[in-house]
ROFIKOL-142406 format. One record per residue (C-alpha): residue in three letters; x, y, z. Coordinates in nm, 4 decimals. Layout:
// residues N
> ALA	X	Y	Z
...
This chain:
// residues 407
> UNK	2.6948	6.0061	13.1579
> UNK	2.9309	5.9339	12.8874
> UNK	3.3108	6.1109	12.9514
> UNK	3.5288	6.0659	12.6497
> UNK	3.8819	6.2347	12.8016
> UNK	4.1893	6.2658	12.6356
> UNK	4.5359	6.2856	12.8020
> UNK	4.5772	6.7026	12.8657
> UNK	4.9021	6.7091	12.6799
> UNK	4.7619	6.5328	12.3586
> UNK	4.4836	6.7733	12.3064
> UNK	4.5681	6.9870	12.0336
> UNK	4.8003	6.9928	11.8057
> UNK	5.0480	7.2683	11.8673
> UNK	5.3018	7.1409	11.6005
> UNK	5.1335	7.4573	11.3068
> UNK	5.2315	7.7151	11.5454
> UNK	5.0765	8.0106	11.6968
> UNK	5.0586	8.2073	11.3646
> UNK	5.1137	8.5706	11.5669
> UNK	5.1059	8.6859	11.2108
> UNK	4.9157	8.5823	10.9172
> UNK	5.2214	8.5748	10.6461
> UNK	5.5715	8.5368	10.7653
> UNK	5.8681	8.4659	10.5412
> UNK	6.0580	8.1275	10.4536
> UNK	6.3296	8.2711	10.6607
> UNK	6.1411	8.2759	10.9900
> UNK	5.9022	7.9831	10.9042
> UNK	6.2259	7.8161	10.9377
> UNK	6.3149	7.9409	11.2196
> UNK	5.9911	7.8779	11.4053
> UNK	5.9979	7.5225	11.2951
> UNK	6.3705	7.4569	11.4227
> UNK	6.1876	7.6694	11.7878
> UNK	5.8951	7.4108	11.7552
> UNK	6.1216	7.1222	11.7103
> UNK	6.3873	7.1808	11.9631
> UNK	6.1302	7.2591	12.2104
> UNK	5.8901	6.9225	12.1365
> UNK	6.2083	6.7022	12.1743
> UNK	6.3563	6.8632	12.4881
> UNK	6.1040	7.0815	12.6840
> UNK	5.7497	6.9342	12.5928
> UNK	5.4850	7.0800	12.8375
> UNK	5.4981	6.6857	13.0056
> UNK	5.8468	6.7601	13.1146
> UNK	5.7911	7.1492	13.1825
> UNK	5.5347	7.0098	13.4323
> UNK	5.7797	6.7757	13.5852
> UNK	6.0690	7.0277	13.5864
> UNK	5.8198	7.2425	13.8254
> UNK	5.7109	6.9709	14.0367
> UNK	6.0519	6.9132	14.1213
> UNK	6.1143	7.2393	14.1066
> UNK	6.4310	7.2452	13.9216
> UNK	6.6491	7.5037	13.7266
> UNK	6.6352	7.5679	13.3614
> UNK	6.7963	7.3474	13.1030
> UNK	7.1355	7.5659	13.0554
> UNK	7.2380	7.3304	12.7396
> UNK	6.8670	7.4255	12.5702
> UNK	6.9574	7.7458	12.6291
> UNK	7.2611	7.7302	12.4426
> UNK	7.0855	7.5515	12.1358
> UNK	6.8147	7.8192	12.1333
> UNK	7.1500	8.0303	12.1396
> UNK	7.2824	7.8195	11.8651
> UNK	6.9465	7.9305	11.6255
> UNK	7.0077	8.2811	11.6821
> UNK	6.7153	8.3342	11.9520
> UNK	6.9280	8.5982	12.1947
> UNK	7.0505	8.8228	11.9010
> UNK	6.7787	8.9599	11.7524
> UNK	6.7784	9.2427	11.9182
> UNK	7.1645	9.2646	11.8996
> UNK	7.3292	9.5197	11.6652
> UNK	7.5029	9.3068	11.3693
> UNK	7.8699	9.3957	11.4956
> UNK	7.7939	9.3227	11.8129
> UNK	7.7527	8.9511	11.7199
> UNK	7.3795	8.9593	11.6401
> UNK	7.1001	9.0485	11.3689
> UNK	6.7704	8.9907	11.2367
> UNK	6.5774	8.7832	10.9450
> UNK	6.3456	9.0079	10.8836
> UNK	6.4745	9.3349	10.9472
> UNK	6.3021	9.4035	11.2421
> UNK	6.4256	9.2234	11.5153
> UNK	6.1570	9.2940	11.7743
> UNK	5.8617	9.1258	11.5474
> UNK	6.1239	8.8018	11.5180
> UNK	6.1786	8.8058	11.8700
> UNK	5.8193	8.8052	11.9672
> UNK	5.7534	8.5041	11.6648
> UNK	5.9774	8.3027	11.8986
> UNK	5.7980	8.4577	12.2314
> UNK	5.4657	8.3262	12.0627
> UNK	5.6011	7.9663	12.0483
> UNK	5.8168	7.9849	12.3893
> UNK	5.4891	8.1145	12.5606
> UNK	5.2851	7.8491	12.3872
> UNK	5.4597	7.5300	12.5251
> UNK	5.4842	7.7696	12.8684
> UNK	5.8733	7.7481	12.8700
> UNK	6.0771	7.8210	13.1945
> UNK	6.3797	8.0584	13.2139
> UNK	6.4446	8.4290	13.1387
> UNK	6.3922	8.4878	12.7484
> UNK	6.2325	8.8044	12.7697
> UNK	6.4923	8.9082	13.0146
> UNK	6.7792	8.7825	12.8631
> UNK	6.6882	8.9315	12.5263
> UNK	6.6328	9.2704	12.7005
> UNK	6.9128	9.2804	12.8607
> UNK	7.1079	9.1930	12.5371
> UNK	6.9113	9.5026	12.3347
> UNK	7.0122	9.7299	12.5942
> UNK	7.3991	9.6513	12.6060
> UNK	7.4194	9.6370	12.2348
> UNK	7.2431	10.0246	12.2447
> UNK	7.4666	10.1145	12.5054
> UNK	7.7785	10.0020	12.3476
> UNK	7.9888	10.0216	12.6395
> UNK	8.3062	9.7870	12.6916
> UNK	8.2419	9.5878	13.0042
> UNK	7.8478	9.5561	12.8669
> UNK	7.9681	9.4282	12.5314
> UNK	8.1819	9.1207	12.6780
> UNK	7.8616	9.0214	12.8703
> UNK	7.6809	9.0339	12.5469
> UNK	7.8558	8.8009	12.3582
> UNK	7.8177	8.5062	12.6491
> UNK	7.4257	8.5991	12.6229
> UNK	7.4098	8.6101	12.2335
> UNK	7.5999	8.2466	12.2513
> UNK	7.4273	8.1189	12.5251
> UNK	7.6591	8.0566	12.7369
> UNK	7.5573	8.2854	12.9680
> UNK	7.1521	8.4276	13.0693
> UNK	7.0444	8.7825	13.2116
> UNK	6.7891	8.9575	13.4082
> UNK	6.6311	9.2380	13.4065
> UNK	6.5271	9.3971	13.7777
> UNK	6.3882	9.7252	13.8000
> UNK	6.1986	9.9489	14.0690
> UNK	5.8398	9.9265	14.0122
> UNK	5.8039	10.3065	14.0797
> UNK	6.0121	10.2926	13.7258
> UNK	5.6513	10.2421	13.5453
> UNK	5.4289	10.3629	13.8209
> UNK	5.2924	10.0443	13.9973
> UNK	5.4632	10.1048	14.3526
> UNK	5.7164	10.3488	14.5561
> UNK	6.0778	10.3174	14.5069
> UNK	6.2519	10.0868	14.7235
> UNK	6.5996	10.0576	14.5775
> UNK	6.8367	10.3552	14.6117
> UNK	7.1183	10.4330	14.3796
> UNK	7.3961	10.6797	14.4684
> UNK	7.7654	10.7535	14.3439
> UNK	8.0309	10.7406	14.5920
> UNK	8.3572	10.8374	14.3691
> UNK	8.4196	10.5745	14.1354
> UNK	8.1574	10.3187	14.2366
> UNK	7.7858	10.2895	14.2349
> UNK	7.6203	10.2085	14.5160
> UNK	7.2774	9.9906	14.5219
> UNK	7.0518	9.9965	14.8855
> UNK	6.6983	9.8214	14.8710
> UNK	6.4672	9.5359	14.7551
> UNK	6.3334	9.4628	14.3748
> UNK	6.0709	9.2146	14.4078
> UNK	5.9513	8.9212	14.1839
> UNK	6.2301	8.8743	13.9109
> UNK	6.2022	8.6067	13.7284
> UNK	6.4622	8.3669	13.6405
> UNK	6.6763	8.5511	13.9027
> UNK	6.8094	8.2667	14.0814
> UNK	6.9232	8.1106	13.7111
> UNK	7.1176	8.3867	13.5605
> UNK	7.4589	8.4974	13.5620
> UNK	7.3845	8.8976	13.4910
> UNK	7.1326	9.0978	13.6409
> UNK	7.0986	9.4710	13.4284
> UNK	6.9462	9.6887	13.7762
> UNK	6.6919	9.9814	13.6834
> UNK	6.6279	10.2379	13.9655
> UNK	6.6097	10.6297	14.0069
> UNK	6.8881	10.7953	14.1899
> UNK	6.8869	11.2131	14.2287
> UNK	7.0417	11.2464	13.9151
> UNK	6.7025	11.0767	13.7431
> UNK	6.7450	10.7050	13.5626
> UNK	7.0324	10.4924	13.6468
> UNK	7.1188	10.1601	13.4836
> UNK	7.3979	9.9108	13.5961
> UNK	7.5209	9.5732	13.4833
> UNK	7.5366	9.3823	13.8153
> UNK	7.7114	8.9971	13.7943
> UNK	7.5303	8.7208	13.9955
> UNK	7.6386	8.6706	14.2481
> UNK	7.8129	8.9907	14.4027
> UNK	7.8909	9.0486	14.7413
> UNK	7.5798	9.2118	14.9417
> UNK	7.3465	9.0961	14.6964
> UNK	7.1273	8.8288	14.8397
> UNK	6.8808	8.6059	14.6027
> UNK	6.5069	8.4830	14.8454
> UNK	6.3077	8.2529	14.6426
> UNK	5.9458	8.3216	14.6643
> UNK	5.6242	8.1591	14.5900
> UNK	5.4618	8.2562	14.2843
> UNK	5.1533	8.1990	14.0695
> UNK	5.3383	8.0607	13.8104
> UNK	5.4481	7.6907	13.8874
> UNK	5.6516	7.6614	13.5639
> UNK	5.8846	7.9505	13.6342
> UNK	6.0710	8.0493	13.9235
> UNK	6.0787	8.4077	14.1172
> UNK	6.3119	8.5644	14.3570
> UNK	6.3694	8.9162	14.5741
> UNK	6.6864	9.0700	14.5263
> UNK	6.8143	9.2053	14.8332
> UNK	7.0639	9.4878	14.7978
> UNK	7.2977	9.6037	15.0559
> UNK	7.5645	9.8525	15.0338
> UNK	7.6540	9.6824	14.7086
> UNK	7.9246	9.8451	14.5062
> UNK	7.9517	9.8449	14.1838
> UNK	8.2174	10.0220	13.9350
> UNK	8.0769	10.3579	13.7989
> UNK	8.2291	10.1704	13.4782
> UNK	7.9411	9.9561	13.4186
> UNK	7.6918	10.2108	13.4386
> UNK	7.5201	10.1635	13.0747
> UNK	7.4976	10.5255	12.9099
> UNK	7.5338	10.8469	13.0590
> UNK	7.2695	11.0078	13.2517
> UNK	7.1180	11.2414	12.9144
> UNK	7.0269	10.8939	12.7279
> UNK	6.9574	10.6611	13.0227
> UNK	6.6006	10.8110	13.0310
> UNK	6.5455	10.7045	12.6658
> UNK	6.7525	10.4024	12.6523
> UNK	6.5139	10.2806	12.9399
> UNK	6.1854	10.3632	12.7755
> UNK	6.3126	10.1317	12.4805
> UNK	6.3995	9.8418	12.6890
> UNK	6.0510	9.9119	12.8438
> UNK	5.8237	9.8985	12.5487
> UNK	6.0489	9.5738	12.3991
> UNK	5.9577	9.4151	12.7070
> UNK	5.5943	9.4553	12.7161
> UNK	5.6066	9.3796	12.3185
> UNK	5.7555	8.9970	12.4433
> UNK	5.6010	8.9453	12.7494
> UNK	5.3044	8.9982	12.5490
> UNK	5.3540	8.7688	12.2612
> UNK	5.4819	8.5121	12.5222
> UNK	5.1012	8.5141	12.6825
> UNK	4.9302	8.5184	12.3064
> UNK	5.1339	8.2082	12.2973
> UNK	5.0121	8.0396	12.6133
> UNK	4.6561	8.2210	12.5105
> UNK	4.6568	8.0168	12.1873
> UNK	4.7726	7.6910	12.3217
> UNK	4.4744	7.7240	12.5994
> UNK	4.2280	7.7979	12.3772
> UNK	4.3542	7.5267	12.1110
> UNK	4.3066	7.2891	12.4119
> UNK	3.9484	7.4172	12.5125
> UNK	3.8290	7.3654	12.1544
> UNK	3.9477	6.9861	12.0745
> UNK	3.8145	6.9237	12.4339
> UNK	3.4513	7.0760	12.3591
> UNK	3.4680	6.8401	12.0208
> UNK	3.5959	6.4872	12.2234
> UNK	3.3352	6.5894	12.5549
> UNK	3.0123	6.3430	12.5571
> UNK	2.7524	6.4852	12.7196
> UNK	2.4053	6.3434	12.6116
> UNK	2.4734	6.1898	12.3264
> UNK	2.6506	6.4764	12.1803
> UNK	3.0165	6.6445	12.2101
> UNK	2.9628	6.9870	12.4327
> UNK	3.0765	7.1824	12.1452
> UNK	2.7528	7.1675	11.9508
> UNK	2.5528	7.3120	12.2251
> UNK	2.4892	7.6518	12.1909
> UNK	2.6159	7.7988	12.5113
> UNK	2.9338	7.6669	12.4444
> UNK	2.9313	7.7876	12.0715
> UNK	2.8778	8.0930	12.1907
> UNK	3.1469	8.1105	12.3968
> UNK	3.3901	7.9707	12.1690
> UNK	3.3027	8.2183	11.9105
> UNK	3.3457	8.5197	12.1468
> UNK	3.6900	8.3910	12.3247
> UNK	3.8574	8.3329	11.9656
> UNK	3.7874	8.6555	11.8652
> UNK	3.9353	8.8077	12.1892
> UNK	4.2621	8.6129	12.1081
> UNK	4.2629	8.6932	11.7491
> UNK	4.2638	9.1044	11.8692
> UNK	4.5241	9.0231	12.1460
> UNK	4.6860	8.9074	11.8467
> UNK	4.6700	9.1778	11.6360
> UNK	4.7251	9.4191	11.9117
> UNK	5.0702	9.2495	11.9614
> UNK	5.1974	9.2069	11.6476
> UNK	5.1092	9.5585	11.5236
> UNK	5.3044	9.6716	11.8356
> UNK	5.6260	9.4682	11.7537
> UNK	5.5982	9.6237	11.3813
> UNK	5.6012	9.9510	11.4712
> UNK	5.8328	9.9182	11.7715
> UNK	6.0992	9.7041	11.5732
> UNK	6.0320	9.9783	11.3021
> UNK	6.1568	10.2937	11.5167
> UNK	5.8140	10.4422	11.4638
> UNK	5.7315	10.7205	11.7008
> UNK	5.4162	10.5270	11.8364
> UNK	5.5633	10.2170	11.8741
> UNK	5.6118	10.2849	12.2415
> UNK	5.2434	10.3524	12.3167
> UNK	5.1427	10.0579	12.1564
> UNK	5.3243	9.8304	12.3508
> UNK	5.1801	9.9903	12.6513
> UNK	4.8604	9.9116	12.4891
> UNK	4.9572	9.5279	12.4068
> UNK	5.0882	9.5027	12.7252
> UNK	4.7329	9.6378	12.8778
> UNK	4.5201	9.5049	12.6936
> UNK	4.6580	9.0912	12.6364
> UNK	4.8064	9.1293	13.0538
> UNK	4.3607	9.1708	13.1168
> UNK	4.2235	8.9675	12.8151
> UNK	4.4532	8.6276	12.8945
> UNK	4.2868	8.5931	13.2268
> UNK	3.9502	8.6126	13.0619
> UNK	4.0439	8.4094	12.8145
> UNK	4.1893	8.1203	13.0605
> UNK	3.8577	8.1906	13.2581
> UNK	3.6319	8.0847	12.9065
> UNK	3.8424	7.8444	12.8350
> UNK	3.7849	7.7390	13.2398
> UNK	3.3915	7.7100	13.1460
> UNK	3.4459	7.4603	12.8616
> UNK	3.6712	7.2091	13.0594
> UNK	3.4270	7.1541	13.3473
> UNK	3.5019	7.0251	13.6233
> UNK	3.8577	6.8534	13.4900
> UNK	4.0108	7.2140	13.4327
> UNK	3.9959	7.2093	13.8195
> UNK	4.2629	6.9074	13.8757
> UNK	4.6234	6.9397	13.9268
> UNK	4.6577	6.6317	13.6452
> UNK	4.5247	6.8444	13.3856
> UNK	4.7068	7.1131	13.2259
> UNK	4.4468	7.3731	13.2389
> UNK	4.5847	7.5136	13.5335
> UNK	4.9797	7.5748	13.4381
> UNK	4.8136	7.8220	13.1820
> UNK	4.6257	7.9851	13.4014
> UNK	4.8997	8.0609	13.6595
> UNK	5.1164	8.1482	13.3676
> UNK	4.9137	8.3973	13.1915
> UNK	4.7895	8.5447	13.5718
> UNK	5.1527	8.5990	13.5968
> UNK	5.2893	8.7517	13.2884
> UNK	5.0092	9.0117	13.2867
> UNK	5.1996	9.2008	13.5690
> UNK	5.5490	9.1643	13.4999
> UNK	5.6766	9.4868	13.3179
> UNK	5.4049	9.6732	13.4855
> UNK	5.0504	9.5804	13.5183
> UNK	4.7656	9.6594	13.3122
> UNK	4.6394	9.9692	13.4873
> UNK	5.0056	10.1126	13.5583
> UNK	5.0327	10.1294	13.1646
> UNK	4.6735	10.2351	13.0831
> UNK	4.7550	10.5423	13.3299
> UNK	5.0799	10.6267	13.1912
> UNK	4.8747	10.6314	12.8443
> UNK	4.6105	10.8732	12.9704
> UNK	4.8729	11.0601	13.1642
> UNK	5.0513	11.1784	12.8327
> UNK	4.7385	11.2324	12.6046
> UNK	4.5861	11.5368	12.5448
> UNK	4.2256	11.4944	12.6020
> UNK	4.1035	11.7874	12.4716
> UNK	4.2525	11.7639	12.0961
> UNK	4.3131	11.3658	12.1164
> UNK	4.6930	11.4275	12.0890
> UNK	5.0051	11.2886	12.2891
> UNK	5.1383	11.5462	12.4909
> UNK	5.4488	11.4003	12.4309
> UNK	5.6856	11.1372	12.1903
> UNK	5.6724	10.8718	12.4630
> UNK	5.3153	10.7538	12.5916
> UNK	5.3600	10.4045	12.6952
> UNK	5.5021	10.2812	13.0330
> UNK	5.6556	10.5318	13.2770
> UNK	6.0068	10.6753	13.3361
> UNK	5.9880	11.0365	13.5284
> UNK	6.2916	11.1471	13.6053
C-alpha cells in the first residue's frame, strides 16, 4: 500500500500563527511575528527535540532576546520597567503563550511572567530589584506552591516566623524550570493563612531533585526545604492582601498555561490535517474518507472552543472584571481535559507513525498531558467552581470562584 510521508517537522505550516484571537492589532501582529521569527531561527521544534534528547538547559541568551521584545513585562506595572500593547497585558501575554506553546518551547515563561506580575503588585523593595533582572532577561523565576493551595493534595511545606526570618520546612513537587532559574516566588499556608516569599536559587537548605516527567521538552524538579531561612523582608505583601494577591497570580497562571496548550493544541492538529491530505491509502489521501472527516470536523471544533474559552478568560482577567477569575478556572478545566482528547484524535489520524519516537506526534502529547495539571488539575478547579456557586439561585457565593486559596 502506497505511504506518501513527510518529514514530522515540515508538516504544516506554523509560520500564520495560532490566531488565539480572530482580530488583533498591528501592534501585536508585530509582535507575534518578531515571537514567530526569533523562535523559527533559534528554537525550531528540530532543535527543541534535540535539546531534550540531550537533555540540556534552556537557551539563557533566547531568553534575553524574548526579554529584549518585551515578553516578561507585560504583566509589569509601567514604572516598574514594564507595560502592555494593548492595554491588557494578560491577553498579550497569552498571544505570546499561544506561539511559545505552539513550537512546544522549554523554560519557565509562565512562571517567570507570574512571578514578575506578582512583584510588580506587591511593590516591595527587595521584590522590585528581582524584577527588573526578569523584565530584562537577565535573570528567570519560578513559581512553587503547595498543592493544598488549590485543593489537589495536603500541605507539605510549612511556613513559620521565627523573629525576623521566615522559615520554610517541606517538599513542593514538580516545578518546572526549577533547576534553570535564579528566583523561586514560594506559596504555602502558615497559621496566619497565605504566605508568599521571594526565595533566590540556590539558598542554603534548599535542595533541587530532578525528576522524570511526561514532558520530554521541559524539565521538572522537587524542591526540598529544610530549615531554610529567609528574611521576613522578602515576604511579598502583608498577610490582609496575600490572600488576594495569590488568587490573581492563580487565575493569570491558568489563563497562560492555558493558551500555552491551545498553542501546542493548534500545532497538533495543524499536523494531523496536512498528514490526512499527503496519507495514500487506496488510491486516495485518508482525509477524504469519511471516518476521518468526521473526526476532523469534530476535533477542530473542540480546539476552536478551547480557544474561545481562553481568550475570553484573558479579556476579562486582563480587564479586572469580577469574573475573570472563574473563567480562568474554567479555561484551565476545560483546555487541561480537551488537549488530551484532542492529541488522542489527532493520535487516530497519524496511524501507526504517531506511535514512533522519530515523529513528533508524541512531544505534543507529553506536553499537553503535562500542562493540563500544572496550576491545579482539571477537577481541583471544576470543584473549587462548584464549591463557591450557589446552586439553588445559580449565583457565586462569593467574588472569587476559580482556583482555591482558604485561609
Amino acid at each position: 500500500m502506497p505511504h506518501d510521508r513527510k518529514s514530522p517537522s515540515s508538516l504544516g505550516d506554523l509560520s500564520v500563527g495560532v490566531r488565539l484571537f480572530p482580530e488583533i492589532s498591528g501592534e501585536q501582529r508585530l509582535m507575534l511575528d518578531s515571537v514567530i521569527r526569533l523562535v523559527e531561527s533559534n528554537c525550531p521544534l528540530p532543535v527543541v527535540r534535540r535539546q531534550a534528547e540531550q537533555n540540556r538547559l534552556g537557551d539563557a541568551d533566547l531568553r534575553r532576546e524574548f526579554a529584549d521584545l518585551g515578553c516578561f513585562g507585560l504583566l509589569v506595572h509601567e514604572d516598574h520597567g514594564g507595560g502592555s500593547l494593548s492595554g491588557n497585558g494578560v491577553v498579550d501575554a497569552a498571544l505570546v503563550a499561544s506561539e511559545r506553546g505552539a513550537r512546544l518551547q522549554p523554560g519557565p515563561f509562565v512562571g517567570t511572567n507570574v512571578v514578575a506580575y506578582a512583584l510588580s503588585e506587591a511593590g516591595t523593595t527587595p521584590g522590585l530589584e528581582a524584577l527588573a533582572d526578569l523584565v530584562a532577561g537577565k535573570a528567570s523565576a519560578v513559581w512553587a506552591f503547595d498543592g493544598a493551595l488549590v485543593g489537589d493534595r495536603r500541605s507539605v511545606l510549612a511556613v513559620r516566623q521565627d523573629g525576623d526570618e521566615l522559615v520554610l520546612d517541606g517538599t513542593v513537587c514538580g516545578v518546572q524550570g526549577a533547576d534553570e532559574c535564579d528566583w523561586i516566588l514560594v506559596s504555602a499556608l502558615s497559621s496566619d493563612g497565605p504566605v508568599q516569599v521571594l526565595v533566590a536559587n540556590p539558598t542554603g537548605g534548599m535542595t533541587l531533585e530532578r525528576v522524570d516527567g511526561m514532558d520530554i521538552t521541559r524539565r521538572f524538579s522537587d524542591i526540598h526545604f529544610s530549615s531554610v531561612r529567609v528574611p521576613a523582608r522578602q515576604r511579598l505583601g502583608g498577610s490582609a492582601d496575600a490572600e488576594g494577591l495569590l488568587n490573581r497570580q492563580l487565575a493569570v497562571a491558568c489563563v497562560l498555561s492555558a493558551a500555552e496548550s491551545v498553542g501546542a493544541m493548534d500545532a497538533n492538529f495543524q499536523l494531523a490535517l496536512e498528514y490526512s491530505r499527503v496519507r495514500i491509502a487506496f488510491g486516495r489521501p485518508i482525509g477524504s474518507f469519511q471516518a476521518v472527516k468526521h473526526l476532523l470536523a469534530n476535533t477542530s471544533l473542540l480546539l476552536e472552543m478551547a480557544k474561545a474559552v481562553v481568550a475570553g478568560a484573558a479579556v476579562k482577567l486582563g480587564a479586572g472584571a469580577p469574573d475573570g477569575p472563574a473563567l480562568a478556572s474554567i479555561a484551565k478545566a476545560f483546555v487541561g481535559e480537551r488537549a488530551v482528547e484532542l492529541t488522542h484524535n489527532c493520535f487516530q489520524v497519524f496511524g501507526g507513525i504517531g506511535y514512533t519516537w522519530e515523529h513528533d506526534q508524541h512531544l505534543f502529547m507529553r506536553r499537553l498531558a503535562s500542562e493540563s495539571f500544572l496550576y491545579g488539575s482539571p477537577v481541583a478547579h471544576r470543584r473549587s467552581l462548584w464549591s463557591h456557586a450557589d446552586v439553588s439561585t445559580g449565583a457565586r457565593t462569593g467574588e472569587r470562584t476559580g482556583g482555591r486559596v482558604d485561609a
